[in-house]
KENUVEX-31362 format. One record per residue (C-alpha): residue number from 0; x, y, z. Coordinates in steps of 0.05 Angstrom, whole numbers. Example, Ala and Ser with C-alpha at 12.3 -4.5 7.8 and 13.67 -1.06 7.14 Angstrom:
# residues 2
+------+--------+--------+--------+
| mipa |     xx |     yy |     zz |
+------+--------+--------+--------+
|    0 |    246 |    -90 |    156 |
|    1 |    273 |    -21 |    143 |
+------+--------+--------+--------+
# end
This chain:
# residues 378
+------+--------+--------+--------+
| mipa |     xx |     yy |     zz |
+------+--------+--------+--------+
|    0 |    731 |    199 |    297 |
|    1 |    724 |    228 |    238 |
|    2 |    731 |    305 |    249 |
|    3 |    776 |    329 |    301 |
|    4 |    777 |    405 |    330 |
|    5 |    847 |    433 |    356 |
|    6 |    829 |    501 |    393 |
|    7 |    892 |    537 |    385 |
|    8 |    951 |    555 |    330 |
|    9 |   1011 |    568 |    360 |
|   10 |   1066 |    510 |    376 |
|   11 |   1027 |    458 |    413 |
|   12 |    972 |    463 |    373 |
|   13 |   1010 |    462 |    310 |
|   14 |   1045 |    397 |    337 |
|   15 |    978 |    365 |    364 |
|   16 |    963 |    371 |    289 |
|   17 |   1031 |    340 |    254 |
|   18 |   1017 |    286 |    305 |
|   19 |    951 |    269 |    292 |
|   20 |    958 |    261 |    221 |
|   21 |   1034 |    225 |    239 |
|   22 |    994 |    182 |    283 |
|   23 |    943 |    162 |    224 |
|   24 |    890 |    204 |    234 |
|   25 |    854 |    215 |    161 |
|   26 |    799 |    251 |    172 |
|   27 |    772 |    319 |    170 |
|   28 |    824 |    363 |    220 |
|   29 |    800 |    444 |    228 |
|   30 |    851 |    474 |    262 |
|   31 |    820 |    548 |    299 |
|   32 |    867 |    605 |    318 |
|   33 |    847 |    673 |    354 |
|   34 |    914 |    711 |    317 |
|   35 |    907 |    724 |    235 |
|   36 |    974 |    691 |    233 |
|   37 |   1003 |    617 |    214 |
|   38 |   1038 |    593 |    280 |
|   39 |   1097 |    625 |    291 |
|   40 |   1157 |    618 |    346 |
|   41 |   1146 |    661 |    401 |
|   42 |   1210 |    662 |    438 |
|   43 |   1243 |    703 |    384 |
|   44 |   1198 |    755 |    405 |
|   45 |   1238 |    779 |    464 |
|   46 |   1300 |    769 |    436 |
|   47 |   1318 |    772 |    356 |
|   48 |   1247 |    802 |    345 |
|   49 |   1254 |    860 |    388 |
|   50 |   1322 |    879 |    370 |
|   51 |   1305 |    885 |    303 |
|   52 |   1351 |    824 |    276 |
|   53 |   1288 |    776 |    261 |
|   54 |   1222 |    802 |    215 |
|   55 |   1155 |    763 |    222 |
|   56 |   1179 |    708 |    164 |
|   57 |   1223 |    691 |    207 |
|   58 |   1187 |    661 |    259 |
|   59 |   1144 |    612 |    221 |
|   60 |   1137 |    548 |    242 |
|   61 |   1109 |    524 |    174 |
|   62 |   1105 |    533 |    108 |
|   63 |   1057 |    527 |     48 |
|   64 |   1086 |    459 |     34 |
|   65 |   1074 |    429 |     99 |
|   66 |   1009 |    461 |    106 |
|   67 |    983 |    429 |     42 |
|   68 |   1008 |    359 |     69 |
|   69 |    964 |    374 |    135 |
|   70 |    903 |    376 |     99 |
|   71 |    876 |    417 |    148 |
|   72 |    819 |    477 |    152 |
|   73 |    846 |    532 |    184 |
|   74 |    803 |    579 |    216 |
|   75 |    859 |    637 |    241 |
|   76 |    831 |    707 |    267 |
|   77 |    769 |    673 |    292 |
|   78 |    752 |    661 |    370 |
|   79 |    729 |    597 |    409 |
|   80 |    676 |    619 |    455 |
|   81 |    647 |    553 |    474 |
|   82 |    647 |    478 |    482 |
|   83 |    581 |    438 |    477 |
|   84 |    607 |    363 |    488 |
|   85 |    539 |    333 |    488 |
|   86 |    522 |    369 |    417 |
|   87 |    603 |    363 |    400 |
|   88 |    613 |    427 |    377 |
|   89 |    656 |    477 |    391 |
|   90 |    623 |    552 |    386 |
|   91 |    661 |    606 |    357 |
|   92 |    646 |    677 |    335 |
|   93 |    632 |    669 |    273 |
|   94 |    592 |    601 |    278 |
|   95 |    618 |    522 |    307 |
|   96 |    650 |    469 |    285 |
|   97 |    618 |    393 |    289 |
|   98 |    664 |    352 |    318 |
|   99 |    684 |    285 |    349 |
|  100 |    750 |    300 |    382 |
|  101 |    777 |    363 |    405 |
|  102 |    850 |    395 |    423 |
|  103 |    852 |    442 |    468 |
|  104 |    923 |    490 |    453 |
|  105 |    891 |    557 |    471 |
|  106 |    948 |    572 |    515 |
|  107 |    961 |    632 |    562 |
|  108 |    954 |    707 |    574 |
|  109 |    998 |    757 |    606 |
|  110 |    974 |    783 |    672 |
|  111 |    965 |    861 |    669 |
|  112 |    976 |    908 |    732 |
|  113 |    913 |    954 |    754 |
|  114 |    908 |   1018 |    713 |
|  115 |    952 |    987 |    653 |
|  116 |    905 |    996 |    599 |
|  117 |    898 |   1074 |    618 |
|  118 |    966 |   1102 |    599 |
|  119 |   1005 |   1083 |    530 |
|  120 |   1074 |   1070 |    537 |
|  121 |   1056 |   1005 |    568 |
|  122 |   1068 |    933 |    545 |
|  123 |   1060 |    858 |    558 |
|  124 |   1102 |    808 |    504 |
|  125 |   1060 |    745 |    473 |
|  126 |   1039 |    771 |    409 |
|  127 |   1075 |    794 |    347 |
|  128 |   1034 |    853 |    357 |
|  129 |   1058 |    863 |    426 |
|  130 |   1130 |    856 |    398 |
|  131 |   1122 |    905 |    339 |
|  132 |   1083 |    957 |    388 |
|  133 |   1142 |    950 |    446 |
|  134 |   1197 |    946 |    389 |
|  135 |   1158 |   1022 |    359 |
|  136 |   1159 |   1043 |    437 |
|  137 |   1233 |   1029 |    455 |
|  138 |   1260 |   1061 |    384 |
|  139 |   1235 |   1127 |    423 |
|  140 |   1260 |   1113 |    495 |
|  141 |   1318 |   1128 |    542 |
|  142 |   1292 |   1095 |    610 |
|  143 |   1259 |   1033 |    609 |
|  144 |   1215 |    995 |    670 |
|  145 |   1208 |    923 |    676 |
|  146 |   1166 |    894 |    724 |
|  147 |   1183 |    814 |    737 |
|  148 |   1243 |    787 |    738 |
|  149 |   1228 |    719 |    714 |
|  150 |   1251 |    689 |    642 |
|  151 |   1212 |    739 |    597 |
|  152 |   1227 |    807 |    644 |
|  153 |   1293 |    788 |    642 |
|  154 |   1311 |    775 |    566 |
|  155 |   1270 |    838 |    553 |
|  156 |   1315 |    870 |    605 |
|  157 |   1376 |    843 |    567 |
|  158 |   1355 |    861 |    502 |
|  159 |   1339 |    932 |    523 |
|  160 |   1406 |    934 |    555 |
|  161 |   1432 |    921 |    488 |
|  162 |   1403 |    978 |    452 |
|  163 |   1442 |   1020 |    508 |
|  164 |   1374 |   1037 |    543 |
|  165 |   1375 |   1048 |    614 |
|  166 |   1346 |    992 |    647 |
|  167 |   1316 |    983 |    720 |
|  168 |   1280 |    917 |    732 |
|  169 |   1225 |    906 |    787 |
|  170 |   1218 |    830 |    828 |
|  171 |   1167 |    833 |    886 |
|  172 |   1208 |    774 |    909 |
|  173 |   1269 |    766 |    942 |
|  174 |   1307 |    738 |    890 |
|  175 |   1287 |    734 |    815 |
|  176 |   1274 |    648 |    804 |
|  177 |   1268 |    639 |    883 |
|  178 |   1251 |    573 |    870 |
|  179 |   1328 |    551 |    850 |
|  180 |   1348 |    570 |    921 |
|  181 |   1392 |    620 |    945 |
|  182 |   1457 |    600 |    911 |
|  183 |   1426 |    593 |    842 |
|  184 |   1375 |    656 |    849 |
|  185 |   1435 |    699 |    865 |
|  186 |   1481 |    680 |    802 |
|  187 |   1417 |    697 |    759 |
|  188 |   1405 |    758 |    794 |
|  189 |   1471 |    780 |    784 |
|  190 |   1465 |    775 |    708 |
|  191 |   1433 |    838 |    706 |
|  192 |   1489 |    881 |    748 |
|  193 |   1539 |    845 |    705 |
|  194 |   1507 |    894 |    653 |
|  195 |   1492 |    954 |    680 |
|  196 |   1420 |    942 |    695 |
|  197 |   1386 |    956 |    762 |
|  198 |   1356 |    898 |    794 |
|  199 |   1308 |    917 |    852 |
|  200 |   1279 |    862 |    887 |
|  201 |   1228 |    850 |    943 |
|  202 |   1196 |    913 |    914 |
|  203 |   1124 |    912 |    889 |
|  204 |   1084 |    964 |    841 |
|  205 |   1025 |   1002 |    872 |
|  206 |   1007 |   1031 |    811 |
|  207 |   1031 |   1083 |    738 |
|  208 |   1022 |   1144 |    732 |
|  209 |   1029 |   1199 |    679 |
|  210 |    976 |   1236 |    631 |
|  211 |    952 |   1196 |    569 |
|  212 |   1027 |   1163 |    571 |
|  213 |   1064 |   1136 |    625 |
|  214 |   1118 |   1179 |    659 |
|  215 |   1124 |   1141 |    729 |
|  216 |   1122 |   1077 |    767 |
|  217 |   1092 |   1085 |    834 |
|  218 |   1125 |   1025 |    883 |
|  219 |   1106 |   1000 |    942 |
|  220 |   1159 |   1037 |    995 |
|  221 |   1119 |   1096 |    967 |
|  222 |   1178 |   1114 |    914 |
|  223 |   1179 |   1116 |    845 |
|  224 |   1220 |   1108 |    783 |
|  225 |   1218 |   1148 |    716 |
|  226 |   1196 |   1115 |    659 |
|  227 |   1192 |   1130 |    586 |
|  228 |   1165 |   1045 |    569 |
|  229 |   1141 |    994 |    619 |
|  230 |   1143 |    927 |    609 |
|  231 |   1095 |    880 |    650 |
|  232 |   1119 |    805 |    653 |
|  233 |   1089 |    781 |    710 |
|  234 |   1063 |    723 |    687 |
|  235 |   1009 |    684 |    652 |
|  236 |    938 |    661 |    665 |
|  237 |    914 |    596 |    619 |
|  238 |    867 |    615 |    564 |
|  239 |    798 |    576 |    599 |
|  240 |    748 |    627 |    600 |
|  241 |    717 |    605 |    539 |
|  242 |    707 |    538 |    578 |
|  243 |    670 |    556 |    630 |
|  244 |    607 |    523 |    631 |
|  245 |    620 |    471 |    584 |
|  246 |    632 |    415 |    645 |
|  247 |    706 |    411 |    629 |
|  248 |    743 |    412 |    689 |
|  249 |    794 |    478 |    706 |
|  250 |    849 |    475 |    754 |
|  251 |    899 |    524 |    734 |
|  252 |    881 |    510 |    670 |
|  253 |    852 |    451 |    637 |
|  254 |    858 |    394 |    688 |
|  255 |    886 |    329 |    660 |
|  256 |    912 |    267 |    675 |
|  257 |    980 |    236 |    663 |
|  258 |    960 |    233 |    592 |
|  259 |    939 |    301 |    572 |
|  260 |    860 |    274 |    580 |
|  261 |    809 |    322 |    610 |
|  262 |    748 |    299 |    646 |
|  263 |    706 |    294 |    575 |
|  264 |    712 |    240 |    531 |
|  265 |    739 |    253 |    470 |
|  266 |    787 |    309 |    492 |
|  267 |    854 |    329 |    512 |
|  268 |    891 |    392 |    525 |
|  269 |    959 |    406 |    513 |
|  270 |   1011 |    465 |    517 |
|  271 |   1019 |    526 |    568 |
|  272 |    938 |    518 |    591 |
|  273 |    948 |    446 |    598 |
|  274 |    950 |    422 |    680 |
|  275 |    975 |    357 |    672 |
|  276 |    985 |    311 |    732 |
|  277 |    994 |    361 |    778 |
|  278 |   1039 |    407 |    742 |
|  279 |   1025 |    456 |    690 |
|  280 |   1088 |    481 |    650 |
|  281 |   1091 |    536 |    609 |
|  282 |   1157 |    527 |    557 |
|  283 |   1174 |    510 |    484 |
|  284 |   1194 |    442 |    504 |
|  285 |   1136 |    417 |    543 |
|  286 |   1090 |    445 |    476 |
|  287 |   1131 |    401 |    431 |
|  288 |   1128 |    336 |    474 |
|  289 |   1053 |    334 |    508 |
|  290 |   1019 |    330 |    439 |
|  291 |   1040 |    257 |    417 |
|  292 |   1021 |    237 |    483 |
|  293 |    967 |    263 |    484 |
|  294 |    940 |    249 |    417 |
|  295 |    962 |    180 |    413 |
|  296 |    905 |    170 |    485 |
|  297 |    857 |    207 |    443 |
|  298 |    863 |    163 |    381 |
|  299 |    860 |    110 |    423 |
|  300 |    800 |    126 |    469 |
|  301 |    835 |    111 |    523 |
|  302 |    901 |    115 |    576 |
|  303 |    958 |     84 |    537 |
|  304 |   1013 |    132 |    555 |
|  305 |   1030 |    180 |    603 |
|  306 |   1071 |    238 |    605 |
|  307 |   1141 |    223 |    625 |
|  308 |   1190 |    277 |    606 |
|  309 |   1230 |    311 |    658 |
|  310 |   1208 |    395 |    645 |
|  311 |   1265 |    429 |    611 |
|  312 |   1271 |    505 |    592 |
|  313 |   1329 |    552 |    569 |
|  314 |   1330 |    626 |    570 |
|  315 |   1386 |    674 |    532 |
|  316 |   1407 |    740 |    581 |
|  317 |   1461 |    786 |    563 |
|  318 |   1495 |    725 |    526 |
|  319 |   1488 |    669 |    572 |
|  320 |   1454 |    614 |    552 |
|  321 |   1414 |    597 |    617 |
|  322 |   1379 |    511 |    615 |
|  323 |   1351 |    473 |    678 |
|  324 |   1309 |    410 |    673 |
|  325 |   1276 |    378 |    726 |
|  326 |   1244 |    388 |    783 |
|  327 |   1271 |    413 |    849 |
|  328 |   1251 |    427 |    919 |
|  329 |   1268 |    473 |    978 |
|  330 |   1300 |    409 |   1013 |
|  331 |   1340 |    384 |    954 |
|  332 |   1419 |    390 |    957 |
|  333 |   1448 |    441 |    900 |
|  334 |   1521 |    427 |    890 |
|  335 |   1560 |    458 |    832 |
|  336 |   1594 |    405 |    796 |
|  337 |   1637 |    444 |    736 |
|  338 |   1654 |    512 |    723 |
|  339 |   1651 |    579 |    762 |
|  340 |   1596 |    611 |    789 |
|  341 |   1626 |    681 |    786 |
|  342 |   1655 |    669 |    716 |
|  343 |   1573 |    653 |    695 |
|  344 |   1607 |    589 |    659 |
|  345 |   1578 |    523 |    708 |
|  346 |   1534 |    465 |    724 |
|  347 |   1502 |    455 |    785 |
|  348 |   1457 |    401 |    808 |
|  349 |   1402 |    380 |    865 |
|  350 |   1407 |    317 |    896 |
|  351 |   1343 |    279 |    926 |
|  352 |   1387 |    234 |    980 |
|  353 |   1421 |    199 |    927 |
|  354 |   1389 |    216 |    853 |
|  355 |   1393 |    276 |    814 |
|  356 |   1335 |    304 |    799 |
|  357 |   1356 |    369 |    773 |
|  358 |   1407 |    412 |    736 |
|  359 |   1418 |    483 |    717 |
|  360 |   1476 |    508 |    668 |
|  361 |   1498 |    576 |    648 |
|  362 |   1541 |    558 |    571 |
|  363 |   1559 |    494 |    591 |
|  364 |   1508 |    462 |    545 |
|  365 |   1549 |    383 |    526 |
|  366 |   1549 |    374 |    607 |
|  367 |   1487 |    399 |    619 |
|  368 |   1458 |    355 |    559 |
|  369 |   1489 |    289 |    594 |
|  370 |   1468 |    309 |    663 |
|  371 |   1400 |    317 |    641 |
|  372 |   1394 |    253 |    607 |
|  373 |   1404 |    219 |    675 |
|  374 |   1357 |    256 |    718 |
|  375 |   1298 |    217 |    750 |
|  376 |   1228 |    222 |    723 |
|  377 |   1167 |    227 |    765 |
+------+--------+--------+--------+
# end
């Protein structure tokens, strides 16, 4: 190969590059991003970012040093729109790019609810320009909606909660992170009461309303709640539209196999729009790890490692530091094994009949750390 393509410059694509030239790949590397910026850390933007405590410098990823080692061309502010793999080029909007290999990091978008681009006053959080328009927003507001209770709605709930705004959150579940089961659902749930913020779950959103700026979320019991911001974070849908018709094929995203390889020759895809093996996961650790994997099978033209990290994340809410890894399932045994549920200070783990195979921890990172070394891999 002597040019290779990565479609995407945020974290994974950024590391799909280090490892390519780590890896001993000399030759031409372009390196396309849709945002103006250098990558930058995005979960920050929920957190630091939004409370004012972190400006856009601090989020880099990279520097000028570091980008001079890369040797790369990087096209930022400029869109792919298209793959041609028999021509290998990848189209963009302001020309293509001739290439033998290509990276695909183009990652996710936020889902929107119906109406949302209507009223102002309404946000979703990837962007440092979604973060500096919600950060404008909340300097002005008293009552603050979020709808989705998952990791993003709730650290935005927390750090709202600590600029003394009042705070109602929205789950259409049950429980916010159903998935954990009951036990482990409930103690994250009952983060947000712990704080003074209303959690309402099993409650969905019919629709906004107000004139030019939002005033009101409409719910599904036919109630509503006053708002001055809203904040959507019900999740993400991978960043394939550009894609379509290139012969790729999309499953929830890019589908791959074990090794981050997608059904054309001479690519891989890697990151949050990256369905590999059956499982497509969308956190700062899986966009650090996939990429040497997946560039080391695309240096070598061929299957000569698979993915085989257990999926870890961590999430910071009202001062709890929140890590899981692993993968659990409805039938699995949770037991806590340290600390105190009600004290939001344990470890608790799910048992497959006799291995672990996955543990959650609320600051109780050394345990967690050890337990998480020892869970089973798929």
């Amino acid at each position: 190969m002597k040019t290779i393509t990565v479609v995407g410059a945020s974290l994974a694509g950024l590391t799909a590059a280090r490892q390519l030239r780590a890896q001993g790949f000399d030759g031409r590397l372009v390196i396309v991003g849709e945002e103006p910026h250098q990558p930058y850390d995005r979960p920050p933007l929920s957190k630091d970012f939004l409370l004012g405590r972190a400006e856009e410098a601090d989020l880099a990823l990279t520097d000028a040093t570091e980008r001079a080692s890369l040797e790369a061309e990087w096209m930022l502010g400029v869109h792919a729109i298209g793959l041609d793999h028999s021509a290998g080029e990848v189209m963009l909007d302001n020309g293509a790019v001739r290439t033998d290999g290509v990276v695909i990091a183009t990652g996710a978008r936020p889902r929107t609810l119906a109406g949302q681009g209507d009223l102002s006053g309404v946000h979703t959080l990837r962007t440092i320009e979604d973060a500096l328009a919600l950060r404008a927003d909340l300097d002005r507001a008293e009552r603050v909606v979020v709808v989705g209770a998952g990791f993003v709605g709730a650290e935005v709930a927390s750090t709202c909660a600590a600029r003394g705004l009042d705070v109602t959150v929205l789950e259409a579940a049950p429980k916010p992170l159903a998935g954990l089961g009951e036990e482990m659902a409930s103690a994250c749930a009952a983060l947000h009461g712990d704080h003074g913020v209303r959690l309402l779950c099993g409650t969905g959103v019919v629709g906004l309303s107000g004139d030019h700026r939002v005033r009101e979320v409409l719910l599904t019991d036919g109630s509503s709640i006053t708002a001055d911001v809203v904040v959507v974070g019900v999740g993400v849908v991978p960043t394939t539209t550009w894609l379509e018709g290139s012969g790729i094929s999309l499953a929830n995203g890019v589908a791959c196999d074990s090794g981050c390889r997608t059904s054309l020759s001479g690519v891989v895809a890697v990151g949050d729009v990256a369905h590999v093996g059956g499982h497509r996961v969308e956190h700062w650790t899986n966009a650090t790890q996939q990429p040497r994997v997946a560039v080391r099978n695309l240096l070598a033209g061929a299957l000569v490692e698979s993915c085989a990290d257990v999926p870890y994340f961590w999430s910071d809410q009202y001062g709890v530091r929140i890590q899981f890894a692993g993968r659990v399932l409805p039938s699995d045994k949770v037991e806590v094994v340290d600390g105190s549920v009600e004290e939001r200070a344990f470890v608790a783990v799910w048992r497959r009949e006799t291995v672990d195979v996955g543990v959650l921890a609320f600051n109780t990172p050394k345990l967690f750390n050890r337990l998480r070394r020892g869970l089973r891999t798929e």
